[in-house]
C-alpha positions as a Markdown table, in Angstrom:
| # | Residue | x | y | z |
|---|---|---|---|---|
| 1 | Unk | 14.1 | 33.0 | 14.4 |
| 2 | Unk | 11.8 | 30.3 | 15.6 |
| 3 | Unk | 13.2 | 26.7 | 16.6 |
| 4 | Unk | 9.6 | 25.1 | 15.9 |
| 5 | Unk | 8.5 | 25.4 | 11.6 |
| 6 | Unk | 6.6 | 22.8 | 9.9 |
| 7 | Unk | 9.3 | 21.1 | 8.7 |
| 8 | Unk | 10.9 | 20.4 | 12.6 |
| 9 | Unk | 7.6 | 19.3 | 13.6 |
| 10 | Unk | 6.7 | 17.2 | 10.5 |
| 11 | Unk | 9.7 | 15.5 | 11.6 |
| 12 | Unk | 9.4 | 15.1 | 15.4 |
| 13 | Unk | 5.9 | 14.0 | 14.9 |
| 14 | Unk | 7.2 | 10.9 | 12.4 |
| 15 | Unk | 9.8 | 9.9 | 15.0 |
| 16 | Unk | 7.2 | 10.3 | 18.0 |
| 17 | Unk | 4.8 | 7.9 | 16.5 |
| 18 | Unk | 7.1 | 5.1 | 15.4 |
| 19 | Unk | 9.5 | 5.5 | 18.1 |
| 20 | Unk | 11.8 | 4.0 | 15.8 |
| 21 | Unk | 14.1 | 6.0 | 13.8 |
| 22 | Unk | 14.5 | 3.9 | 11.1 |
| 23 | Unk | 11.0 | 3.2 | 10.3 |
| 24 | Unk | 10.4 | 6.6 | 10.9 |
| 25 | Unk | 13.0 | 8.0 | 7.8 |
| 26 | Unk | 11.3 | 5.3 | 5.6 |
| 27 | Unk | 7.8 | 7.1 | 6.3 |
| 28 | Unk | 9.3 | 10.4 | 5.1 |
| 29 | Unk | 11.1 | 9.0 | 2.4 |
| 30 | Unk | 14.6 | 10.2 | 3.4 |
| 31 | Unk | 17.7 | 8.0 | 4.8 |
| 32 | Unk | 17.9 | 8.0 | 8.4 |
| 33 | Unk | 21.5 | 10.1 | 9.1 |
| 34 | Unk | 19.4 | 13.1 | 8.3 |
| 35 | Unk | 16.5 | 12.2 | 10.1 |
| 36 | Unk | 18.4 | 11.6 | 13.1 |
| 37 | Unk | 20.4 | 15.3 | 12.8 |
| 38 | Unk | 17.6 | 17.2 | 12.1 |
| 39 | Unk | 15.9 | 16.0 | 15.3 |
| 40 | Unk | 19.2 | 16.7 | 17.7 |
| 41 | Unk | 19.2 | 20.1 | 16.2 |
| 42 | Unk | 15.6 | 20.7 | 16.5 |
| 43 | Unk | 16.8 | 19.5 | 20.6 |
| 44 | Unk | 19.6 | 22.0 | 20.6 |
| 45 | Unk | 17.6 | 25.1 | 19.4 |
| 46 | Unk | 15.2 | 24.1 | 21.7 |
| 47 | Unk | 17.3 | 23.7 | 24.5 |
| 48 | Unk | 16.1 | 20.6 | 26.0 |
| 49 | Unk | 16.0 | 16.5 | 24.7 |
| 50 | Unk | 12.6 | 15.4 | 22.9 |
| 51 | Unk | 13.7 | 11.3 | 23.0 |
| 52 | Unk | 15.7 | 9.1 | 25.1 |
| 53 | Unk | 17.8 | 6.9 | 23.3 |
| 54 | Unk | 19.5 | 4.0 | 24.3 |
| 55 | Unk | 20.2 | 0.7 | 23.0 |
| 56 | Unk | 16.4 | -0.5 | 24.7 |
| 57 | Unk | 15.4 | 2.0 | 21.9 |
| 58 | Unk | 13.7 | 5.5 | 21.9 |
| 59 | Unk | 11.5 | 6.9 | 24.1 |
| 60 | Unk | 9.9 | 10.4 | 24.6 |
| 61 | Unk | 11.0 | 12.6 | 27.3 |
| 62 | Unk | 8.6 | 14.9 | 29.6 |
| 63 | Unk | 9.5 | 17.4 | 26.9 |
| 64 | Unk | 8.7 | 15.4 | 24.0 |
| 65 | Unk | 5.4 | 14.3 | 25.6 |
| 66 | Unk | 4.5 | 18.1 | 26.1 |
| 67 | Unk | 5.0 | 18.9 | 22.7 |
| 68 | Unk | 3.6 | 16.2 | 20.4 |
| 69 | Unk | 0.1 | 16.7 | 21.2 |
| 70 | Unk | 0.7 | 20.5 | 20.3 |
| 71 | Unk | 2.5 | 19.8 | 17.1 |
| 72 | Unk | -0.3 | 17.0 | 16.1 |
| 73 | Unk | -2.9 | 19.7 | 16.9 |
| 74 | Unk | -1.0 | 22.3 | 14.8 |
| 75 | Unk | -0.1 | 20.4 | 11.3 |
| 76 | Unk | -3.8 | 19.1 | 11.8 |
| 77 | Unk | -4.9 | 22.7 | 11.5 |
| 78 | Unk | -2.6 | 23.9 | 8.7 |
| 79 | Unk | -3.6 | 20.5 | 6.5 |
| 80 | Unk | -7.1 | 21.7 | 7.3 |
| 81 | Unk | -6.8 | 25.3 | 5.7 |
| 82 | Unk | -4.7 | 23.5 | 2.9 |
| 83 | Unk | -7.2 | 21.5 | 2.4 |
| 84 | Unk | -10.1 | 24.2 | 2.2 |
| 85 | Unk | -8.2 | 26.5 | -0.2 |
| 86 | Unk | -7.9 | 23.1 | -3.0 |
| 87 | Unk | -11.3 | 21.7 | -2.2 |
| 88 | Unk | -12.4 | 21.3 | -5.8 |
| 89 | Unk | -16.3 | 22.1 | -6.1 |
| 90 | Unk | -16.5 | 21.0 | -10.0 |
| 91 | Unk | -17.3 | 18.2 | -10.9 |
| 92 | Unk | -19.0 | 17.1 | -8.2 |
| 93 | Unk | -16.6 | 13.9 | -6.6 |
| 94 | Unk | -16.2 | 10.8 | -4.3 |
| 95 | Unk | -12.4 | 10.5 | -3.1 |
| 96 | Unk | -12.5 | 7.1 | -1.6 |
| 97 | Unk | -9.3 | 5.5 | -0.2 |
| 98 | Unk | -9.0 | 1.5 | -0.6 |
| 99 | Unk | -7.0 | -0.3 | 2.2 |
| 100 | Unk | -4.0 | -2.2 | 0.7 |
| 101 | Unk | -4.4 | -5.3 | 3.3 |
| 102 | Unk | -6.7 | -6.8 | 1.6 |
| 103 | Unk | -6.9 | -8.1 | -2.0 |
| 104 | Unk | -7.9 | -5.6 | -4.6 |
| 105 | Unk | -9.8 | -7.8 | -6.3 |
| 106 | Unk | -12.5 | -7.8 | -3.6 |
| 107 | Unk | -13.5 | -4.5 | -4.1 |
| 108 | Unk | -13.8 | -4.4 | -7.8 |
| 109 | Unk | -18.0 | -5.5 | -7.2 |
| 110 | Unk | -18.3 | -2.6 | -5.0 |
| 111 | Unk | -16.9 | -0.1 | -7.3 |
| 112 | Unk | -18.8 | -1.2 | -10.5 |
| 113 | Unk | -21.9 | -1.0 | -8.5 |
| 114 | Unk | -21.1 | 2.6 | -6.8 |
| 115 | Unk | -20.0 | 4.2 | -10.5 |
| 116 | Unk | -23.1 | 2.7 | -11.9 |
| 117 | Unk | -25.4 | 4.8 | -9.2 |
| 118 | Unk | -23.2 | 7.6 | -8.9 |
| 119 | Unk | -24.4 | 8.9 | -12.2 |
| 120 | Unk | -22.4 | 12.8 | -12.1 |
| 121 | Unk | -20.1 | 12.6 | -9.3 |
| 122 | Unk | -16.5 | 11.2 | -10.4 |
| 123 | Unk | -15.1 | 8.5 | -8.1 |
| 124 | Unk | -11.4 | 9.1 | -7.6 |
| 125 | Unk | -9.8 | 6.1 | -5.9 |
| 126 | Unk | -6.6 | 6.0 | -4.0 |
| 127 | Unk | -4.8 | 2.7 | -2.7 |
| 128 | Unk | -2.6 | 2.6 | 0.8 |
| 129 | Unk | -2.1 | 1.1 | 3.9 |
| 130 | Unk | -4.7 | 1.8 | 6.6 |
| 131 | Unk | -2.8 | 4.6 | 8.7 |
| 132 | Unk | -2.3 | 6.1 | 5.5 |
| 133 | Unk | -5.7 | 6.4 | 4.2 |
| 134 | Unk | -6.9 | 6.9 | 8.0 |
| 135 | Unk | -4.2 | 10.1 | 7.8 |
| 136 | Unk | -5.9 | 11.0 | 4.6 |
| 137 | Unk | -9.4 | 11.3 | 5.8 |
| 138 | Unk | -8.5 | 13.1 | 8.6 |
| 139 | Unk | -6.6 | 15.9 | 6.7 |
| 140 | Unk | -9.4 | 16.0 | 4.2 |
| 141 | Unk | -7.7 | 14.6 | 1.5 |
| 142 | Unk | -9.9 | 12.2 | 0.5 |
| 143 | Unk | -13.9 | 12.2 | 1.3 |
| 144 | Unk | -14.1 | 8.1 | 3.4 |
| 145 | Unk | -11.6 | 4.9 | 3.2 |
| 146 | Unk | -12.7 | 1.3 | 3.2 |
| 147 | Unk | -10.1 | 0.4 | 6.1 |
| 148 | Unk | -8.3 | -2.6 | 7.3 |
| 149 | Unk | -10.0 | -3.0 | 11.6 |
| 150 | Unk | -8.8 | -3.0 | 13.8 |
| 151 | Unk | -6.9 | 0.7 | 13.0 |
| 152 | Unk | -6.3 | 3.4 | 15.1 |
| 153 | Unk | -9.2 | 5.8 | 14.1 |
| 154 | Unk | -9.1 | 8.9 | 16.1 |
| 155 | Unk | -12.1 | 10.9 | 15.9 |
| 156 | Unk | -13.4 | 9.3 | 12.4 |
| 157 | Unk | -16.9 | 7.3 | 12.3 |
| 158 | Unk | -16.5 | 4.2 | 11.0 |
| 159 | Unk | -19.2 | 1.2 | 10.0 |
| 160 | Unk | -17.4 | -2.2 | 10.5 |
| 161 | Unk | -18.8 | -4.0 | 7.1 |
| 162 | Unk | -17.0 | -7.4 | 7.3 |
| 163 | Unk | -14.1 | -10.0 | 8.1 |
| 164 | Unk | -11.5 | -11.6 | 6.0 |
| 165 | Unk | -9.9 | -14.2 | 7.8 |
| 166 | Unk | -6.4 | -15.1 | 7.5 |
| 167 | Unk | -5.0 | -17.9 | 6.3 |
| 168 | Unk | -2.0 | -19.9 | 4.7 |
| 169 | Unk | 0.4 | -19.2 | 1.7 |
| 170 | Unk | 2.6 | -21.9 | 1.4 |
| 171 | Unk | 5.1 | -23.5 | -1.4 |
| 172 | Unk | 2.9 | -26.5 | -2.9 |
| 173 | Unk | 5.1 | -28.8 | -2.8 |
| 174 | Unk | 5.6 | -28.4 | 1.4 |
| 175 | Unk | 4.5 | -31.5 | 3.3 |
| 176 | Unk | 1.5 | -29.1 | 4.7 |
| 177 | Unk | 0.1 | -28.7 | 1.5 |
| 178 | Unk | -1.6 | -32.3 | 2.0 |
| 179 | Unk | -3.4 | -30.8 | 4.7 |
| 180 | Unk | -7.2 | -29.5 | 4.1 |
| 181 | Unk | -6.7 | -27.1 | 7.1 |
| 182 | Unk | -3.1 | -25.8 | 9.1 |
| 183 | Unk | -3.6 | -24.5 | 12.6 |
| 184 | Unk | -0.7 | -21.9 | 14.0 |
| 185 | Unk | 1.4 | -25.1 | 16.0 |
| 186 | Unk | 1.7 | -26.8 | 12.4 |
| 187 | Unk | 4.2 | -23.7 | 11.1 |
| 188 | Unk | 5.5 | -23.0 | 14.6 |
| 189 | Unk | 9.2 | -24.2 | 13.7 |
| 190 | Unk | 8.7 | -22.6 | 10.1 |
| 191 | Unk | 9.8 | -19.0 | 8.0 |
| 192 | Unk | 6.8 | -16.9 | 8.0 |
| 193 | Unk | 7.0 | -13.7 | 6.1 |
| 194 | Unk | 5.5 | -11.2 | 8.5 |
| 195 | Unk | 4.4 | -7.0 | 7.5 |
| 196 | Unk | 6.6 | -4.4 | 9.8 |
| 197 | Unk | 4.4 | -3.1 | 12.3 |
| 198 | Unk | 5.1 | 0.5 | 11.5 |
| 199 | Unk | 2.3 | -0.6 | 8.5 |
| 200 | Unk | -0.8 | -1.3 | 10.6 |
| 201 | Unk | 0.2 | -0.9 | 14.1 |
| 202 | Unk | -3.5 | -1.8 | 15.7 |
| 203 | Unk | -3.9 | -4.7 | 13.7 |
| 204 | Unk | -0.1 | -6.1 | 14.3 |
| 205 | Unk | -1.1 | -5.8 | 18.0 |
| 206 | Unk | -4.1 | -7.7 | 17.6 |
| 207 | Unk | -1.9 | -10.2 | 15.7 |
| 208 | Unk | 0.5 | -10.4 | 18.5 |
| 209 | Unk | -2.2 | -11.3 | 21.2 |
| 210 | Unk | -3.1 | -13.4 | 19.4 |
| 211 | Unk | 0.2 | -15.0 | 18.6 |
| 212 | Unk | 1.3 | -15.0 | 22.3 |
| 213 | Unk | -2.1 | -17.1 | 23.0 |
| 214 | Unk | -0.9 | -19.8 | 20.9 |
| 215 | Unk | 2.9 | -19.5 | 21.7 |
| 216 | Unk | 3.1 | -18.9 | 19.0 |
| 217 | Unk | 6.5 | -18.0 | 17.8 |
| 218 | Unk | 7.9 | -18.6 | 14.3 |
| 219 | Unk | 11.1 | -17.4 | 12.6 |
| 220 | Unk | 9.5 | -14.3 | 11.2 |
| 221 | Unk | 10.6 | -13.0 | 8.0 |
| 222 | Unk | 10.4 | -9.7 | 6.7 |
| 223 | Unk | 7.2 | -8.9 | 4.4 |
| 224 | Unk | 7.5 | -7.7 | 0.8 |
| 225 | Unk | 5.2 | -4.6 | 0.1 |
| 226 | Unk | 4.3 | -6.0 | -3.2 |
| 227 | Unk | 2.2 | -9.4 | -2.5 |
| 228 | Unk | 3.2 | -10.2 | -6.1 |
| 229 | Unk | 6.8 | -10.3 | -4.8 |
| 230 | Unk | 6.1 | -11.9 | -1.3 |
| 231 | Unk | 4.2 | -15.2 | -3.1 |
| 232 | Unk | 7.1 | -15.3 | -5.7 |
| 233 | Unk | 9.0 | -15.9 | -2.4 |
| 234 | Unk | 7.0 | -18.2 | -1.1 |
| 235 | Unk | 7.0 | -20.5 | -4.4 |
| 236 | Unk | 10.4 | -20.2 | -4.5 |
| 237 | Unk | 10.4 | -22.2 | -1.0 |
| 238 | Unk | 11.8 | -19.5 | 1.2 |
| 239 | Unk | 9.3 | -19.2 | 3.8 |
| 240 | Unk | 5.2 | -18.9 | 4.2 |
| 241 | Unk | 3.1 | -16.4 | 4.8 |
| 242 | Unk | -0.4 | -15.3 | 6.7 |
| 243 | Unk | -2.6 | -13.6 | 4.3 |
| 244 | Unk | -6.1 | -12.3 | 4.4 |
| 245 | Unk | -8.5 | -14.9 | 2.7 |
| 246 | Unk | -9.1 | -12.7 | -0.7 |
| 247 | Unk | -5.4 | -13.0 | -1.9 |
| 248 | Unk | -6.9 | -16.7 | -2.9 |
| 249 | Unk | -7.7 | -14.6 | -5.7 |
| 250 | Unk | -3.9 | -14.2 | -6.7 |
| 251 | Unk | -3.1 | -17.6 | -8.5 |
| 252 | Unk | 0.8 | -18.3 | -9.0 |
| 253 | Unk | 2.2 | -21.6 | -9.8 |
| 254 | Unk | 4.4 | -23.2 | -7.1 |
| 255 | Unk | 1.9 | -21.6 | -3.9 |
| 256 | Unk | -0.7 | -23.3 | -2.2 |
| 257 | Unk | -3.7 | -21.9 | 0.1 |
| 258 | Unk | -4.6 | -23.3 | 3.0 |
| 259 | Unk | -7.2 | -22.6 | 5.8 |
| 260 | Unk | -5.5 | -22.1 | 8.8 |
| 261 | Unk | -7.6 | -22.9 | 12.4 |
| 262 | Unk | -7.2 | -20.0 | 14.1 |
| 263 | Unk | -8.0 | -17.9 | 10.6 |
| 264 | Unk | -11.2 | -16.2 | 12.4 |
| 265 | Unk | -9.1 | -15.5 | 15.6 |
| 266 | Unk | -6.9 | -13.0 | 13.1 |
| 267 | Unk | -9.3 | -12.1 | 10.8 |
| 268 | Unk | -9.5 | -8.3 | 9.4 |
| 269 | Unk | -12.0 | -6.9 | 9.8 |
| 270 | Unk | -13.3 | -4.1 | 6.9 |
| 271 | Unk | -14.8 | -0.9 | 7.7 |
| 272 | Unk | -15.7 | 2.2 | 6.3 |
| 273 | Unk | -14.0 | 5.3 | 7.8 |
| 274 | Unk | -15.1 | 9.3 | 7.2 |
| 275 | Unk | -15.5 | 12.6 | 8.7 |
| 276 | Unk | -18.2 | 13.0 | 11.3 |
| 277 | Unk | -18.5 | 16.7 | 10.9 |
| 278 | Unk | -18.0 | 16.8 | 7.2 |
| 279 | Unk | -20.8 | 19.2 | 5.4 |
| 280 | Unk | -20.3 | 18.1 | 2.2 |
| 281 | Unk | -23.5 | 17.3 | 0.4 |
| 282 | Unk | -22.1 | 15.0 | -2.4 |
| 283 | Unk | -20.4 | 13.2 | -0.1 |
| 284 | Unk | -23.8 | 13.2 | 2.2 |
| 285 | Unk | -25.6 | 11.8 | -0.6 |
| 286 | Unk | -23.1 | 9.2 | -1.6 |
| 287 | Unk | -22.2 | 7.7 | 2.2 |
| 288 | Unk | -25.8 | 5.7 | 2.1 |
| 289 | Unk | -25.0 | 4.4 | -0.8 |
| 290 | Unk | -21.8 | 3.8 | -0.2 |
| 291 | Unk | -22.5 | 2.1 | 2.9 |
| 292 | Unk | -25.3 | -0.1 | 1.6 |
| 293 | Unk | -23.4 | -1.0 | -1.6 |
| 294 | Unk | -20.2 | -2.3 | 0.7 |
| 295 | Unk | -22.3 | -3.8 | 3.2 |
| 296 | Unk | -23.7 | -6.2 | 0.0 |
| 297 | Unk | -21.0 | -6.7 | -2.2 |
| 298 | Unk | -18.6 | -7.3 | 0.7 |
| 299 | Unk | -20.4 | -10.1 | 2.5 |
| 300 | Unk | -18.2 | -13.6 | 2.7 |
């Protein structure tokens, strides 16, 4: 009986990325008891460790270094024939994936104007985080993702199309709030609600060089998922929070927006992400006008 199924190295893949247990079971949607016995057994049948753990945290052995680029190249391959078996060849359709960093708002230009001028192919829209929808592509699950930048890509082309900067949700009735424009030093000594970066791992790191040019180095709290949630937090006076510029567009009473100085030094930038080597000739005939149609409605 094999040691090594899809299952064992769905698993060991999760942990390898996140090196983080924890955030790892939350990815797979299971508690992190099992997550963590699965893997030692996956170690015992194998006959050797995959991770290092300590309390510095978890690291991959030789072992585990050996195998992950195997296993990454194998579940790429079975999503791939997956993925050719369901391709669905009638009616003709876009499957676009919208990145969740950004208001939703600011696409909703974009997407009148592409279903106007897609005339018969159906646009099917999905909503997630960047790694998720850059995941997506990848397998072939959906056809090209407007993406949060920077994001770990892979072998995808992508079109940078714009920037959001960042700036400042705060409770309006904060001392700040009398301020036209808050630079980084003003919340220094403040709660800021920060995302995990298990989320959007290239763009925390940007963040964080950023951060660490500033010393900058708040009491961070931890993000809700929902921003509907997070600014009900932040009106009810528990603690700020760094947003891109279009969740302006998200009016709540008791939360005030600011510019913050160093907004273009973490801006977002927006991109569109697909397969290079992807033969299909709806989605052939809808990337230039996909591409033209973000590049207009998507300009600050």
């Amino acid at each position: 009986m094999r040691a090594l199924d899809t299952h064992a190295l769905s698993l060991f893949c999760a942990v390898a990325r996140c090196l983080n247990f924890r955030q790892a079971a939350e990815q797979l949607h299971m508690t992190q008891p099992p997550l963590s016995r699965a893997i030692k057994a996956l170690e015992d049948k194998l006959g050797t460790r995959l991770f290092e753990r300590d309390t510095q945290g978890v690291a991959l052995t030789d072992a585990g270094r050996t195998l992950l680029p195997q296993a990454l190249h194998i579940l790429d391959l079975l999503d791939a024939a997956q993925a050719s078996l369901q391709r669905d060849a009638a009616p003709a359709r876009l499957r676009l994936g919208l990145t969740s960093s950004v208001e939703a708002g600011l696409f909703r230009p974009l997407l009148a104007a592409l279903e106007k001028q897609l005339k018969d192919i159906r646009l099917e829209l999905t909503s997630a985080p960047s790694p998720r929808l850059v995941a997506a592509v990848r397998k072939g699950q959906l056809d090209a993702a407007l993406i949060a930048l920077p994001s770990a890509t892979f072998a995808l082309a992508v079109q940078p199309l714009a920037r959001q900067p960042m700036m400042l949700a705060l409770p309006a009735g904060h001392r700040l709030a009398r301020k036209r424009k808050v630079s980084l030093a003003d919340i220094a000594h403040e709660a800021v609600y920060w995302f995990e970066r298990a989320r959007q791992p290239a763009f925390f790191d940007h963040c964080q060089q950023v951060f660490r040019r500033h010393g900058f180095a708040p009491i961070f709290l931890r993000e809700a998922l929902d921003h509907h949630v997070l600014l009900s937090d932040v009106a009810a006076g528990k603690g700020m929070a760094l947003l891109a510029d279009s969740f302006r567009a998200l009016r709540l009473g008791g939360v005030a927006y600011r510019q913050l100085v160093e907004g273009e030094d973490l801006a977002a930038g927006i991109g569109l992400a697909w397969q290079k080597e992807d033969e299909d000739c709806h989605l052939h005939a809808a990337l230039p006008l996909l591409r033209r149609l973000a590049a207009e409605q998507l300009k600050r």
